[in-house]
PyMOL Python script that loads the backbone (N, CA, C, O; Angstrom):
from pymol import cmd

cmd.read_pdbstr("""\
ATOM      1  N   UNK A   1     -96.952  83.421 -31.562  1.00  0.00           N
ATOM      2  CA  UNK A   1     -95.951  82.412 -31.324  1.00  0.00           C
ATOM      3  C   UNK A   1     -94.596  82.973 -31.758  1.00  0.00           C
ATOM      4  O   UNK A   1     -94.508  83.576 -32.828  1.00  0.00           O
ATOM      5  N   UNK A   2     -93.638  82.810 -31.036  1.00  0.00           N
ATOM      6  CA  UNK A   2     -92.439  83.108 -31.505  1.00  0.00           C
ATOM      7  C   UNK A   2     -91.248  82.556 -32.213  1.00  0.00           C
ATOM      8  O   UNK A   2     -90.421  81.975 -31.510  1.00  0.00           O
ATOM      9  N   UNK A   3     -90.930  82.689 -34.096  1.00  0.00           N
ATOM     10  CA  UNK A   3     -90.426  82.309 -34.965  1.00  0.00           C
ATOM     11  C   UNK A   3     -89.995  81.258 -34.685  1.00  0.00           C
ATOM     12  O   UNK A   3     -90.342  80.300 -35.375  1.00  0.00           O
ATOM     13  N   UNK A   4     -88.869  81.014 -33.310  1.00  0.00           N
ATOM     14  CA  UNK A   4     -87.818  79.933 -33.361  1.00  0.00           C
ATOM     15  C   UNK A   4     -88.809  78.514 -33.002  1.00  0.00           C
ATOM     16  O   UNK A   4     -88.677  77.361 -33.413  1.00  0.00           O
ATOM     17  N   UNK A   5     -89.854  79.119 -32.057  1.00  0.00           N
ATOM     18  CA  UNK A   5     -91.002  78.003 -31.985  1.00  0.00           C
ATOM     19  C   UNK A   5     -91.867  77.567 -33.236  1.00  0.00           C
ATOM     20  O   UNK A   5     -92.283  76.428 -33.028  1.00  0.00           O
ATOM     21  N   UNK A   6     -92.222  77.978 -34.263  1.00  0.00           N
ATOM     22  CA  UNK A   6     -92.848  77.587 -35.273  1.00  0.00           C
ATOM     23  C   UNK A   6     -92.246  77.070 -35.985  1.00  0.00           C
ATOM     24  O   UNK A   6     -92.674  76.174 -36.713  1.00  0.00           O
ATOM     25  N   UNK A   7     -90.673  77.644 -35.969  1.00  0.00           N
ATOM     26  CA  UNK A   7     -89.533  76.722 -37.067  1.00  0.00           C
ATOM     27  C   UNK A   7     -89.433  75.135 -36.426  1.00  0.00           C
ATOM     28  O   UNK A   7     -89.697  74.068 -36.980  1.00  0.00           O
ATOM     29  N   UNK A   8     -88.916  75.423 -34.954  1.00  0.00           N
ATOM     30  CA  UNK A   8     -89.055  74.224 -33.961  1.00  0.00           C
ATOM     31  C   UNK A   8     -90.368  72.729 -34.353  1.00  0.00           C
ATOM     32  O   UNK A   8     -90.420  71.620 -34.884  1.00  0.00           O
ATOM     33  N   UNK A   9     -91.117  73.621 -33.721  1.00  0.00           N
ATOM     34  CA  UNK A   9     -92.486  72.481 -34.433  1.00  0.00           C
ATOM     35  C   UNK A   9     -92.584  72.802 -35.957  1.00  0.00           C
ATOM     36  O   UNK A   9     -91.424  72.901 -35.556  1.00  0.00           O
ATOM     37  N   UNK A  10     -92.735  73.043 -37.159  1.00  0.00           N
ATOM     38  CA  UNK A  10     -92.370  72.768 -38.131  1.00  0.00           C
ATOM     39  C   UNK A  10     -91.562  71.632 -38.544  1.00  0.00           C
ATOM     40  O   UNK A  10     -91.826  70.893 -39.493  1.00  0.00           O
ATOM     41  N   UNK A  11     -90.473  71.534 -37.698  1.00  0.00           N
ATOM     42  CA  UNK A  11     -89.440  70.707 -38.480  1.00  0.00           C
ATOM     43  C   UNK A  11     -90.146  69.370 -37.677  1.00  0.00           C
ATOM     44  O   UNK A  11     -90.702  68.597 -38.458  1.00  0.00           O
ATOM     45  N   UNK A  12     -90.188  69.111 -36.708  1.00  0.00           N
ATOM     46  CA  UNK A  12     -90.630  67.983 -35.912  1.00  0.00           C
ATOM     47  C   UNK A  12     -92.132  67.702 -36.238  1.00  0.00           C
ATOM     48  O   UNK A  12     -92.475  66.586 -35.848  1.00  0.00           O
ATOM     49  N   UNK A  13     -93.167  68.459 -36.884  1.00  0.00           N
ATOM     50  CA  UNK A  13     -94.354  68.006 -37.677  1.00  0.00           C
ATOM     51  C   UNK A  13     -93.695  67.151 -39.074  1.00  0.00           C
ATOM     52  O   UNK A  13     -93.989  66.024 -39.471  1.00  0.00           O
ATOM     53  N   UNK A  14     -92.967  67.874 -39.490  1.00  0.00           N
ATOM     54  CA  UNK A  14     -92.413  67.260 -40.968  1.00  0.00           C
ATOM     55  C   UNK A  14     -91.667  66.703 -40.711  1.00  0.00           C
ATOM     56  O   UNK A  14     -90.997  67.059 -41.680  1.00  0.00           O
ATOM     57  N   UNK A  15     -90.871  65.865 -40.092  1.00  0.00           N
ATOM     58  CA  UNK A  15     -90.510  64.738 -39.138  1.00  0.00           C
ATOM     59  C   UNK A  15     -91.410  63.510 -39.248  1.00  0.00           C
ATOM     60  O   UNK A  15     -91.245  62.519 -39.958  1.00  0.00           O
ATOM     61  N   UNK A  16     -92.361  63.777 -38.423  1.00  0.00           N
ATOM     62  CA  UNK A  16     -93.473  63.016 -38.254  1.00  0.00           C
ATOM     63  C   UNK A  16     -94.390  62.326 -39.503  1.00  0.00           C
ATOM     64  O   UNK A  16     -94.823  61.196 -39.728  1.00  0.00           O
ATOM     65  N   UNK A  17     -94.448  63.694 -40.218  1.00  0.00           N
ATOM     66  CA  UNK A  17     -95.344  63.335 -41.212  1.00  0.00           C
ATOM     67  C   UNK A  17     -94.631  62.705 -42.483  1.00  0.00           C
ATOM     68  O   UNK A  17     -95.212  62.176 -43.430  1.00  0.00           O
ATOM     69  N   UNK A  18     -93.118  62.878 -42.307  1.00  0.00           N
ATOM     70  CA  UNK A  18     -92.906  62.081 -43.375  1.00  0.00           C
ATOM     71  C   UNK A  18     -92.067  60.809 -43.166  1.00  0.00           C
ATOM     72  O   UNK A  18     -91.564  60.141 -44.070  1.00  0.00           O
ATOM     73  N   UNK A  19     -91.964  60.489 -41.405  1.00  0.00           N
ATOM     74  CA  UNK A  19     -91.810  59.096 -40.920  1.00  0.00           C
ATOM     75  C   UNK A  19     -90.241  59.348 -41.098  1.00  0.00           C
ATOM     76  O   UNK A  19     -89.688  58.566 -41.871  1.00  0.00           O
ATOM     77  N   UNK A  20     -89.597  60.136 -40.611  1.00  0.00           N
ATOM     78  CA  UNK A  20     -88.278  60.253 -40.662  1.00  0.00           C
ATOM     79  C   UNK A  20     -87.657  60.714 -39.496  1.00  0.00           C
ATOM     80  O   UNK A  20     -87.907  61.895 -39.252  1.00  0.00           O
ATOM     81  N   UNK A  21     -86.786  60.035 -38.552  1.00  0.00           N
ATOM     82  CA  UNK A  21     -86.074  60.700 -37.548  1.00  0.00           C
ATOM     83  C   UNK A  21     -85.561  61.756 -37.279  1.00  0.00           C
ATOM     84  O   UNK A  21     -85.757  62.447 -38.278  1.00  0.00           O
ATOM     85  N   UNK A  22     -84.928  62.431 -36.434  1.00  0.00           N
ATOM     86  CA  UNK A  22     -84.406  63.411 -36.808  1.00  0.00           C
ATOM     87  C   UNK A  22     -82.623  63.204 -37.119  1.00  0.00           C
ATOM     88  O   UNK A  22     -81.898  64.025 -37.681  1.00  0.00           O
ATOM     89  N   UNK A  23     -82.229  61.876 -36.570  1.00  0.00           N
ATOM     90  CA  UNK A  23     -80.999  61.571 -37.593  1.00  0.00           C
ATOM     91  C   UNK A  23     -81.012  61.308 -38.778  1.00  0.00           C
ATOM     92  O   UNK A  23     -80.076  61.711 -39.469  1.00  0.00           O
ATOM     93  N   UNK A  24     -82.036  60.583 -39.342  1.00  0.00           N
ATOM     94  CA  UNK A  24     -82.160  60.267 -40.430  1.00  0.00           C
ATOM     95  C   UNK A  24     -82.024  62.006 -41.101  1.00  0.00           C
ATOM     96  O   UNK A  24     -81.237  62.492 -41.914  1.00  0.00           O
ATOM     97  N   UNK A  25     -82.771  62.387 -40.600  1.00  0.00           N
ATOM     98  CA  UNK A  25     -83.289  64.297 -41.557  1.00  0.00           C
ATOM     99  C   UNK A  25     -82.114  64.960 -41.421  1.00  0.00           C
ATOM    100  O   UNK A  25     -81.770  65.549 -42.446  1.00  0.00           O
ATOM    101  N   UNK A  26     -81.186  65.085 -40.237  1.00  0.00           N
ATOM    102  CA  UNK A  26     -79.376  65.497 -40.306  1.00  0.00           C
ATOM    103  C   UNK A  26     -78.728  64.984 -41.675  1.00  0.00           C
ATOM    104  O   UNK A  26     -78.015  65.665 -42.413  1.00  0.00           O
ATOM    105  N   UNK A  27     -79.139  63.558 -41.890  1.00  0.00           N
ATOM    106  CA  UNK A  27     -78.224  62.818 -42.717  1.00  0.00           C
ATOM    107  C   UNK A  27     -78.763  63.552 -44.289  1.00  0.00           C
ATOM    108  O   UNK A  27     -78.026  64.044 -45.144  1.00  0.00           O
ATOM    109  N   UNK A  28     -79.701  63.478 -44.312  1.00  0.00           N
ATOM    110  CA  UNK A  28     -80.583  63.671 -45.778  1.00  0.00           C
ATOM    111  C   UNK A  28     -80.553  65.018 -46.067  1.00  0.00           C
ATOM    112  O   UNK A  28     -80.531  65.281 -47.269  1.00  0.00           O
ATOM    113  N   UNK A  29     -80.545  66.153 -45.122  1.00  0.00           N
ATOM    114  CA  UNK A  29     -80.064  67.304 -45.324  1.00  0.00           C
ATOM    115  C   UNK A  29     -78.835  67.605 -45.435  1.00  0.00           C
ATOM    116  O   UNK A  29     -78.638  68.734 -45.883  1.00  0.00           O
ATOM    117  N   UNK A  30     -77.773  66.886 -45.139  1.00  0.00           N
ATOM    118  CA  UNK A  30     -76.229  67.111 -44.886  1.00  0.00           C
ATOM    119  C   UNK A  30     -76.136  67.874 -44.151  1.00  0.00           C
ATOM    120  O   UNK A  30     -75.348  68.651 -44.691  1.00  0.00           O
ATOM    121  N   UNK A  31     -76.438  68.371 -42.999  1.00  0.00           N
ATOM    122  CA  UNK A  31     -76.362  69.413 -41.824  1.00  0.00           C
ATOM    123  C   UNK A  31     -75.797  68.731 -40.796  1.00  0.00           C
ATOM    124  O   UNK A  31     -76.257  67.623 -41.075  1.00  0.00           O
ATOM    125  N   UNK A  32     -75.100  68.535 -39.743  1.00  0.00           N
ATOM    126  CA  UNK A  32     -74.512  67.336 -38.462  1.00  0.00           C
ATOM    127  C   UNK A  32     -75.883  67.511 -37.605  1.00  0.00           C
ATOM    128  O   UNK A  32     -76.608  68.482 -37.386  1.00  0.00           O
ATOM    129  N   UNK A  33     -75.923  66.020 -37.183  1.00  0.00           N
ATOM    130  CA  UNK A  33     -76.892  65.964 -36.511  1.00  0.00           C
ATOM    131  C   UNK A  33     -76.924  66.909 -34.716  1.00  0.00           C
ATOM    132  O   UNK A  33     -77.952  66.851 -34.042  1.00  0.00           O
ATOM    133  N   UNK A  34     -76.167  67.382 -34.408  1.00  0.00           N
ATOM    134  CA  UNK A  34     -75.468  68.555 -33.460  1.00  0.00           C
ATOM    135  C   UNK A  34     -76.496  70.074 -33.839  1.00  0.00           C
ATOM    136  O   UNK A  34     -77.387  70.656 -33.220  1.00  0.00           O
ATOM    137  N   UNK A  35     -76.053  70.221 -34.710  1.00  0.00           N
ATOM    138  CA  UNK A  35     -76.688  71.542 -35.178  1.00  0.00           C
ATOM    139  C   UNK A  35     -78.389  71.521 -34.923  1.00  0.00           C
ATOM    140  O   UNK A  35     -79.211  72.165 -34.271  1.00  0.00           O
ATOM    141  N   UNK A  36     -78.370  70.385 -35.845  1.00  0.00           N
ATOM    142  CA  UNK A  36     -80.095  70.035 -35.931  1.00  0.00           C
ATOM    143  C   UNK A  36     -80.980  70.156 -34.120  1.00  0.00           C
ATOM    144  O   UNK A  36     -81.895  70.792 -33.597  1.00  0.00           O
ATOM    145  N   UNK A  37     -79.991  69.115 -33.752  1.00  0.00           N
ATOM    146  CA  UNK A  37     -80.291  68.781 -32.170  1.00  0.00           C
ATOM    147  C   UNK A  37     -80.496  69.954 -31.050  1.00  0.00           C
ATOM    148  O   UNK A  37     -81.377  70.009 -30.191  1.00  0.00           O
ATOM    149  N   UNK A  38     -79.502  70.818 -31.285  1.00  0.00           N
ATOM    150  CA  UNK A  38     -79.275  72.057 -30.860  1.00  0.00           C
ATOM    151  C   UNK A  38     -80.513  72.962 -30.927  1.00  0.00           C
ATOM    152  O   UNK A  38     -80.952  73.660 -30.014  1.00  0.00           O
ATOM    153  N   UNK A  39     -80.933  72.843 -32.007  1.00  0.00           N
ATOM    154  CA  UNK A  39     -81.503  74.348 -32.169  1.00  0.00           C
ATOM    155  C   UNK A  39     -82.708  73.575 -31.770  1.00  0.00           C
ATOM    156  O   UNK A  39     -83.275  74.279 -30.935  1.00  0.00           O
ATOM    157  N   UNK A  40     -83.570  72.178 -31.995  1.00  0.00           N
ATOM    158  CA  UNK A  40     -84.448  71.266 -31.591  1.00  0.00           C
ATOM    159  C   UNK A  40     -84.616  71.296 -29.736  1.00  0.00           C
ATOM    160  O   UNK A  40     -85.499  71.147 -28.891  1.00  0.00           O
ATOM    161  N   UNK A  41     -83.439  71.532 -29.796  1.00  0.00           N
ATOM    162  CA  UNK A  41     -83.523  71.737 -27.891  1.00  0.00           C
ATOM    163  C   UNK A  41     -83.569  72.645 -27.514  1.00  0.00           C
ATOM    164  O   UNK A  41     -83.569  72.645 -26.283  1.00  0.00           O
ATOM    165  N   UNK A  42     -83.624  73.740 -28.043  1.00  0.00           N
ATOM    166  CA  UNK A  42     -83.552  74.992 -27.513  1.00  0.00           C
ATOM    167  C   UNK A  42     -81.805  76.059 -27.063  1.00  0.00           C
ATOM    168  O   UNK A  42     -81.602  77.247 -26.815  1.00  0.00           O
ATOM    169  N   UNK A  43     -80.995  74.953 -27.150  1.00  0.00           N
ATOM    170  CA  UNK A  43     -79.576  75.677 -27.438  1.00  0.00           C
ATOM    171  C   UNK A  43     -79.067  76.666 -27.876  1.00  0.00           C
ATOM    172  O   UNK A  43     -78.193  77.353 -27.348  1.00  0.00           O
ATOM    173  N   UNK A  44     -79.733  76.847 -29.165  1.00  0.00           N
ATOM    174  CA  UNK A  44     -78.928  77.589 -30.449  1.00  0.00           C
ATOM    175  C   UNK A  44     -80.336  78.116 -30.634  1.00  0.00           C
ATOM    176  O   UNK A  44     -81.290  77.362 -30.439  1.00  0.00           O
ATOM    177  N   UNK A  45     -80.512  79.396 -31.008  1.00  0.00           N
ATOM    178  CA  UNK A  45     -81.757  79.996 -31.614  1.00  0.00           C
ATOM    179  C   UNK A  45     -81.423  80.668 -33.220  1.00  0.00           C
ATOM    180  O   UNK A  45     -80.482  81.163 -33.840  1.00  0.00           O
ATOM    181  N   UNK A  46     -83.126  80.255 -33.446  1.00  0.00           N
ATOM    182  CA  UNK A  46     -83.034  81.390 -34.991  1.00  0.00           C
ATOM    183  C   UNK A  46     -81.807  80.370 -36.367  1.00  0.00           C
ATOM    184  O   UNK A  46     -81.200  81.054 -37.191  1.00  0.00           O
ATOM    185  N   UNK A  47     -81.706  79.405 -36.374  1.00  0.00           N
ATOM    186  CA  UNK A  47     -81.047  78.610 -37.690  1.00  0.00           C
ATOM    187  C   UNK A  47     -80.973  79.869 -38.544  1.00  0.00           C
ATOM    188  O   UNK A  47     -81.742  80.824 -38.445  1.00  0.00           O
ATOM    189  N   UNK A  48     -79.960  79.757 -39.389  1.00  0.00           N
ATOM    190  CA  UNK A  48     -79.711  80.518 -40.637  1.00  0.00           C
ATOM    191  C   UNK A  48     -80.888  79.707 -41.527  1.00  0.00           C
ATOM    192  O   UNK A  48     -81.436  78.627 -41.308  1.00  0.00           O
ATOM    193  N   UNK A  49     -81.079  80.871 -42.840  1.00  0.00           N
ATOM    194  CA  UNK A  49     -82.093  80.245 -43.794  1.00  0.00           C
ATOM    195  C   UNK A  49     -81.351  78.674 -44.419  1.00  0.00           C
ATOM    196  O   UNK A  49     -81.803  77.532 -44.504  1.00  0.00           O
ATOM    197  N   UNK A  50     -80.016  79.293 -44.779  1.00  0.00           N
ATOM    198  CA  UNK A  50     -79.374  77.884 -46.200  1.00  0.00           C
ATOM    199  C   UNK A  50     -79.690  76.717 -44.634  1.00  0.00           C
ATOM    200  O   UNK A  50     -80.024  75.626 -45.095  1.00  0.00           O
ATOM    201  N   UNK A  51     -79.682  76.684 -43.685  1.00  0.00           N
ATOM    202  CA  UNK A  51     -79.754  75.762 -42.372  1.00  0.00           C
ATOM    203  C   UNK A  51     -81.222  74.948 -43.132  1.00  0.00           C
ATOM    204  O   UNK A  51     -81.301  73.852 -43.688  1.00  0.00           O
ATOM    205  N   UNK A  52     -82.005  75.733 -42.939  1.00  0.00           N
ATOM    206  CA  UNK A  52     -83.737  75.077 -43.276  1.00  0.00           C
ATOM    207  C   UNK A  52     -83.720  75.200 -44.432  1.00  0.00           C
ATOM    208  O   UNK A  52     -84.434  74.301 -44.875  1.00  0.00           O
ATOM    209  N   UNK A  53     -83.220  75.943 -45.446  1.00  0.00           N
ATOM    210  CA  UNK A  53     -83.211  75.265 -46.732  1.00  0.00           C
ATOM    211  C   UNK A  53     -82.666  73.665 -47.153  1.00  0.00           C
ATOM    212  O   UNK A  53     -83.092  72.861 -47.982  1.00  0.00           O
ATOM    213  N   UNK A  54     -81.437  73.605 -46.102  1.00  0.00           N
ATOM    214  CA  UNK A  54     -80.802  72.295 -46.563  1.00  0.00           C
ATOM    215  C   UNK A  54     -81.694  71.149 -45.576  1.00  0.00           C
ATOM    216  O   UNK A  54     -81.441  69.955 -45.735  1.00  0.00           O
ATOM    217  N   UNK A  55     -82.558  71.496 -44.737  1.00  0.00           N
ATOM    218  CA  UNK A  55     -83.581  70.902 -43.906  1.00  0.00           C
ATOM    219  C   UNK A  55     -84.877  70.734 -44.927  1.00  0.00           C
ATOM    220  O   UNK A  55     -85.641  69.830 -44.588  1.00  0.00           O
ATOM    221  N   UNK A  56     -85.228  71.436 -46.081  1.00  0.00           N
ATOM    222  CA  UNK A  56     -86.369  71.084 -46.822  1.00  0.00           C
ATOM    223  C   UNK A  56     -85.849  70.325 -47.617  1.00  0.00           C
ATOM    224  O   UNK A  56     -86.484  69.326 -47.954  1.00  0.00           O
ATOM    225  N   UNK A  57     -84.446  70.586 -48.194  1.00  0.00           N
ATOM    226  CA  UNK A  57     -83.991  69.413 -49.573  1.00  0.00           C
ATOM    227  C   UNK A  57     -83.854  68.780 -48.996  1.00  0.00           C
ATOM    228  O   UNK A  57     -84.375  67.812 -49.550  1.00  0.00           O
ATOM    229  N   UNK A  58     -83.399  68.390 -47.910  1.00  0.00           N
ATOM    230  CA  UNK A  58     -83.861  66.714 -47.342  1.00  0.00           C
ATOM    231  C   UNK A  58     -84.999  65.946 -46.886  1.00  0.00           C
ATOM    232  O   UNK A  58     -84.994  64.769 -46.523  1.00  0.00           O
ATOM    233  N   UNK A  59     -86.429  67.120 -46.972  1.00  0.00           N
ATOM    234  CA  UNK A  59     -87.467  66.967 -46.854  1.00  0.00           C
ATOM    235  C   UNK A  59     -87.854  66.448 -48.568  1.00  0.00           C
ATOM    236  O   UNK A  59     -88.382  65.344 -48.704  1.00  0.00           O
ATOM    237  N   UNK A  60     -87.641  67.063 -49.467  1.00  0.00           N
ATOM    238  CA  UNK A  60     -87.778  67.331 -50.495  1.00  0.00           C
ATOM    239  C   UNK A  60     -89.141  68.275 -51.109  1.00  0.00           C
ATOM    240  O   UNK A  60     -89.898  68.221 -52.078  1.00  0.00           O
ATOM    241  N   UNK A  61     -88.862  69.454 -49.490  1.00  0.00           N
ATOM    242  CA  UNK A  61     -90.057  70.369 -50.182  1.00  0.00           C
ATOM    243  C   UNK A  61     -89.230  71.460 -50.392  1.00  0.00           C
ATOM    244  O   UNK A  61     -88.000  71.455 -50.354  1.00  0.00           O
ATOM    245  N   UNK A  62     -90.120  72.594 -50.663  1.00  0.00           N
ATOM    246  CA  UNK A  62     -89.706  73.800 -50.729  1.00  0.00           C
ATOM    247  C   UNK A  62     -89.751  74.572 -49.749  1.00  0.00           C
ATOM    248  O   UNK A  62     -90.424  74.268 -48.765  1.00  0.00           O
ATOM    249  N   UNK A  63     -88.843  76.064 -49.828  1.00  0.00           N
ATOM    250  CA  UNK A  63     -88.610  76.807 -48.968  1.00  0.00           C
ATOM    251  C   UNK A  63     -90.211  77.163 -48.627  1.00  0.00           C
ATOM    252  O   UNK A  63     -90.561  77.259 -47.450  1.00  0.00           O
ATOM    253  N   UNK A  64     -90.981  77.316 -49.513  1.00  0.00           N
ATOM    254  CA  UNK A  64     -92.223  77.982 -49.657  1.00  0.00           C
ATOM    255  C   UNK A  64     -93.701  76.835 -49.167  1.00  0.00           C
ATOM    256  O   UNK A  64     -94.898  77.093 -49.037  1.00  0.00           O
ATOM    257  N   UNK A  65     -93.006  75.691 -49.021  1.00  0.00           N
ATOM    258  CA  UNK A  65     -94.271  74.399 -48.847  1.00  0.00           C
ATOM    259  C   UNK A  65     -93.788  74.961 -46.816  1.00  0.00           C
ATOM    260  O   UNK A  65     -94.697  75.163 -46.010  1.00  0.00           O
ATOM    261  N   UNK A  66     -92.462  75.084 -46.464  1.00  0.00           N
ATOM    262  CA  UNK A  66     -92.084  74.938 -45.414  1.00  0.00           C
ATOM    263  C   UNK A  66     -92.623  75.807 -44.381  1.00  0.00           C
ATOM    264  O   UNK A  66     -92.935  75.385 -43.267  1.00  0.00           O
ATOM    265  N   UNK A  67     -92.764  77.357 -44.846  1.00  0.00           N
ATOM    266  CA  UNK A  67     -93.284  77.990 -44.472  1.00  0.00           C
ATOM    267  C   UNK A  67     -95.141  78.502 -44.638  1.00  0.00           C
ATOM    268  O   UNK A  67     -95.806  79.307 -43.986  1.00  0.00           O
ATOM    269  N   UNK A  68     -95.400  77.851 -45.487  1.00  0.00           N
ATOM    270  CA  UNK A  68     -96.537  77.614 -45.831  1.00  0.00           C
ATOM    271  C   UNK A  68     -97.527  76.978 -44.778  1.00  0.00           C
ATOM    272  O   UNK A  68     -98.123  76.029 -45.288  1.00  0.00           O
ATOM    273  N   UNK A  69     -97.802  77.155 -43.777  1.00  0.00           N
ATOM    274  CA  UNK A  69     -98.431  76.609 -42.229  1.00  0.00           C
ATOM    275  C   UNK A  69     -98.997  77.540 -41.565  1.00  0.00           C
ATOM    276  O   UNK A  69     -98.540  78.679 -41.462  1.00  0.00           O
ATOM    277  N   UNK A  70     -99.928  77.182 -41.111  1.00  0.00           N
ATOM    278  CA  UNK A  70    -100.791  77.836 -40.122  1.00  0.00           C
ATOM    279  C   UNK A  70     -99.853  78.658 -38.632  1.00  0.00           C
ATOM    280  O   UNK A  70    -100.083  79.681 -37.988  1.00  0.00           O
ATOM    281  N   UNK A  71     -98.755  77.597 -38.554  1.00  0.00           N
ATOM    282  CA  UNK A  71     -97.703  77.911 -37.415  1.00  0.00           C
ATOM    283  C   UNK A  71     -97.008  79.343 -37.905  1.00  0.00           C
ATOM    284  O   UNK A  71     -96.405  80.092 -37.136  1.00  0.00           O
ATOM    285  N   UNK A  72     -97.179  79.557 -39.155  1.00  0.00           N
ATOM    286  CA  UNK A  72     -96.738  81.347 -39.395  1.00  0.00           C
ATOM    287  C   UNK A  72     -97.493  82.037 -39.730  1.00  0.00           C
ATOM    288  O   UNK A  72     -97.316  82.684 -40.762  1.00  0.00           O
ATOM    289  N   UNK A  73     -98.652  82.163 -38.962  1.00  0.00           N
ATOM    290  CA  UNK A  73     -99.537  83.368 -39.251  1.00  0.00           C
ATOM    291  C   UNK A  73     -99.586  84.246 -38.310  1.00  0.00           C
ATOM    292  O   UNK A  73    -100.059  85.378 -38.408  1.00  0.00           O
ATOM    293  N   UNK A  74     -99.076  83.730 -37.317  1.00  0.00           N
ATOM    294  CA  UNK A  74     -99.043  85.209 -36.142  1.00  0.00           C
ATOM    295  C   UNK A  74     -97.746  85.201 -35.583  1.00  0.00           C
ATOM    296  O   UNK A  74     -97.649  85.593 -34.420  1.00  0.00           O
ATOM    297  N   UNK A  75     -96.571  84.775 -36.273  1.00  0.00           N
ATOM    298  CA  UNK A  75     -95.426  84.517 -35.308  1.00  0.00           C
ATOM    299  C   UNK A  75     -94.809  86.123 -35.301  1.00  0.00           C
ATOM    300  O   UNK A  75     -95.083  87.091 -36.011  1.00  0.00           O
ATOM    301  N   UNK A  76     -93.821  85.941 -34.129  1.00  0.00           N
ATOM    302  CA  UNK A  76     -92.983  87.406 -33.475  1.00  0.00           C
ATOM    303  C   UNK A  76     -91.604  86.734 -33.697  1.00  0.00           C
ATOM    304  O   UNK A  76     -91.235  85.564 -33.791  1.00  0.00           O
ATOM    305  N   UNK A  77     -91.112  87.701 -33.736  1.00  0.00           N
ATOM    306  CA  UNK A  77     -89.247  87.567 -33.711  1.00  0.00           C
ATOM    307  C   UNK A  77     -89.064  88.059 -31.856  1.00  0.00           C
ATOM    308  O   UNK A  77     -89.575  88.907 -31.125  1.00  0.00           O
ATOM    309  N   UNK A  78     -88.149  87.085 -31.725  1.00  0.00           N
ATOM    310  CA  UNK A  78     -88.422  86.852 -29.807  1.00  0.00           C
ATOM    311  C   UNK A  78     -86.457  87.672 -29.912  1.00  0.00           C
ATOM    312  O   UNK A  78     -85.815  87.872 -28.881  1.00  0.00           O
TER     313      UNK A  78
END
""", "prot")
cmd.dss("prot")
cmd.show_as("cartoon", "prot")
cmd.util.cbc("prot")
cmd.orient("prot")
């Protein structure tokens, strides 16, 4: 699978699972909901890390819970 896709579904599993929109998750991360949307649509590839870091503190996990998924065990850099 290729990175920007596992980050992609990543964020929209943890979305789901923690019953939060994805405006709501713009707001709670402090990131504009633009950016978020963007890279969610396929626009913008590859987010910077502090991007999904400030996407887990509004999760309130870690960099390491985030990547911690089955969705990165075989990924490629596209």
């Amino acid at each position: 699978m290729l990175l920007s896709v596992a980050i992609r579904q990543r964020i929209i599993n943890l979305a789901i699972e923690n019953d939060v929109s994805l405006h709501q998750l713009s707001l709670d991360a402090g990131i504009p909901y633009s950016t978020l949307s963007s890279f969610l649509n396929g626009k913008s590839e590859d987010p910077k890390i502090s991007t999904i870091l400030h996407i887990c503190e509004g999760l309130d996990i870690s960099l390491k819970d985030f990547f911690d998924n089955e969705l990165f065990l075989d990924v490629v850099f596209d």
